[in-house]
DOPA-220604 format. One record per residue (C-alpha): residue number from 1; residue in three letters; z, y, x. Coordinates in pm, whole numbers, plus 50000, padded with zeros to 5 digits. Layout:
rec num NUM&residu ALA&up Z&north Y&east X
...
//
This chain:
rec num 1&residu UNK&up 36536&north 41046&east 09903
rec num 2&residu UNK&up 36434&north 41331&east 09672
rec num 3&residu UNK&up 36116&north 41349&east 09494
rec num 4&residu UNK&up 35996&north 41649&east 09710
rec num 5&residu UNK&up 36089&north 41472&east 10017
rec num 6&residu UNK&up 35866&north 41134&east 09897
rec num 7&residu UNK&up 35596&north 41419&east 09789
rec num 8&residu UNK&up 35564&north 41515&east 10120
rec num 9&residu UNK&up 35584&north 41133&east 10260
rec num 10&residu UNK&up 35276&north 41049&east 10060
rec num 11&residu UNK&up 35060&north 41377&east 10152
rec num 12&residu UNK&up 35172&north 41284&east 10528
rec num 13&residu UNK&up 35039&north 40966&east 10439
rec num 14&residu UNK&up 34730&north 41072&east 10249
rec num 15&residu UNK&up 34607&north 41247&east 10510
rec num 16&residu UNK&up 34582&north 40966&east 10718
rec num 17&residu UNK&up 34416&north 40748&east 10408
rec num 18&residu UNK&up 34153&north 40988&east 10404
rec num 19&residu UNK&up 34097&north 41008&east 10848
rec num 20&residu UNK&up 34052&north 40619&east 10773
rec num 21&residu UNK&up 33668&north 40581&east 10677
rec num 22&residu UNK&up 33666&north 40182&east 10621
rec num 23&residu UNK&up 34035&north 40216&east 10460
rec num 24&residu UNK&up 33973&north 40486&east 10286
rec num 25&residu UNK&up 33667&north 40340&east 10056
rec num 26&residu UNK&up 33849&north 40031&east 09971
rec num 27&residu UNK&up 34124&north 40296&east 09804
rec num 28&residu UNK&up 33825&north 40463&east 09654
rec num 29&residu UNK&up 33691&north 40160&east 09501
rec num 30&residu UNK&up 34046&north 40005&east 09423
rec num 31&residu UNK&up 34153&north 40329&east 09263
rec num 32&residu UNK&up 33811&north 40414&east 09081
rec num 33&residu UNK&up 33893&north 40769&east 09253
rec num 34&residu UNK&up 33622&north 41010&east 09401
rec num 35&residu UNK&up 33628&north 41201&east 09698
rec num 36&residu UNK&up 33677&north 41509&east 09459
rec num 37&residu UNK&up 33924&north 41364&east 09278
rec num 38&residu UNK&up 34131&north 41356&east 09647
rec num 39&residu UNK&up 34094&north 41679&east 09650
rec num 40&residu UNK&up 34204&north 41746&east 09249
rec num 41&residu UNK&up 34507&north 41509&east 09259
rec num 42&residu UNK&up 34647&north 41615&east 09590
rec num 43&residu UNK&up 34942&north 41788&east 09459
rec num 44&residu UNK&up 34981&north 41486&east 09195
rec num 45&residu UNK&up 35288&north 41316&east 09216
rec num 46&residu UNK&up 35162&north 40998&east 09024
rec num 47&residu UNK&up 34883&north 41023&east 09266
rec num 48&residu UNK&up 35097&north 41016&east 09567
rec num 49&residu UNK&up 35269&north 40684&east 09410
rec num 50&residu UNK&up 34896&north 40562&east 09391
rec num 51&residu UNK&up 34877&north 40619&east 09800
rec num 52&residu UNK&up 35206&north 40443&east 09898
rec num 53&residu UNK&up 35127&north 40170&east 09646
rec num 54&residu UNK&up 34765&north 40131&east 09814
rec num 55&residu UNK&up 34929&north 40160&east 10149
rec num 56&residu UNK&up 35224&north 39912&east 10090
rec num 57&residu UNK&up 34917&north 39634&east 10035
rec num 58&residu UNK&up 34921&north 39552&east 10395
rec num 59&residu UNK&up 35173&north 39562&east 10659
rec num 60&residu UNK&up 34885&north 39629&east 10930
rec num 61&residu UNK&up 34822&north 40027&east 10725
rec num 62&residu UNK&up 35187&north 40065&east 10658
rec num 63&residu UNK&up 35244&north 40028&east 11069
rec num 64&residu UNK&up 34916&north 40221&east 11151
rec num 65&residu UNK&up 34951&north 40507&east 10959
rec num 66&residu UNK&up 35367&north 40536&east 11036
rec num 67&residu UNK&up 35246&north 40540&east 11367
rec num 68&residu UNK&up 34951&north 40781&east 11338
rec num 69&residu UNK&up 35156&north 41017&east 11108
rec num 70&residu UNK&up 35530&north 40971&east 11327
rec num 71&residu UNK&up 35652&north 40874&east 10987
rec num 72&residu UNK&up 35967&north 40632&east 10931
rec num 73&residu UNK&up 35841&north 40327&east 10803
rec num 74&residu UNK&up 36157&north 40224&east 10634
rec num 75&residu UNK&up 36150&north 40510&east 10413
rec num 76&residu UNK&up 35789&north 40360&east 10258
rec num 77&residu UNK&up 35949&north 40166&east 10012
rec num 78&residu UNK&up 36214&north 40411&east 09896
rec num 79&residu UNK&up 35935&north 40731&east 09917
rec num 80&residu UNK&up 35723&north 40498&east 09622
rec num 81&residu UNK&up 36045&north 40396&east 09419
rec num 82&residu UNK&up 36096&north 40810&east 09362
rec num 83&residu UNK&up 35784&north 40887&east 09312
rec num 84&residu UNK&up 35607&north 40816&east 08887
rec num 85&residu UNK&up 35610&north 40464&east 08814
rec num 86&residu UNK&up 35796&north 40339&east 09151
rec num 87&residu UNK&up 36082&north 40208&east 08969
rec num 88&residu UNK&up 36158&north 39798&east 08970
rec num 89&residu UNK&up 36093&north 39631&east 08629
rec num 90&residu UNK&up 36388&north 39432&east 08544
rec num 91&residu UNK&up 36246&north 39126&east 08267
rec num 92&residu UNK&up 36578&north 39068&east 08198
//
């Protein structure tokens, strides 16, 4: 997966964050973003790593909004590990 093809994942997916009132404040409270900021960091690709990581919390959203959006849900995962800050840690 590129990083414009994961770009576009996580708008696909932010737009259903946002359609998802009760979902969509816990992000906003989680993230300490605004409504504005939405708006602002919609072309931000750290912000888009922000949405899949918020997403990836809970199997139930990751389902509902691959569903909602006719998105792949396998491709979750791999869309985050392009995107800013997606990578795995190795400790070792």
């Amino acid at each position: 997966m590129t990083q414009d093809q994961a770009q576009t994942y996580a708008l696909t997916a932010l737009t259903w964050l946002v359609g998802q009132e009760d979902i969509l404040g816990v992000f906003l409270g989680a993230s300490g973003a605004s409504a504005q900021d939405l708006r602002e960091r919609a072309s931000d690709p750290q912000f888009h790593g922000a949405v899949l990581d918020f997403i990836l919390m809970d199997d139930a959203w990751v389902i509902a909004c691959c569903e909602a959006m006719d998105l792949d849900p396998s491709l979750m995962k791999p869309a985050r590990m392009v995107l800013p800050g997606g990578q795995d840690v190795n400790w070792t």
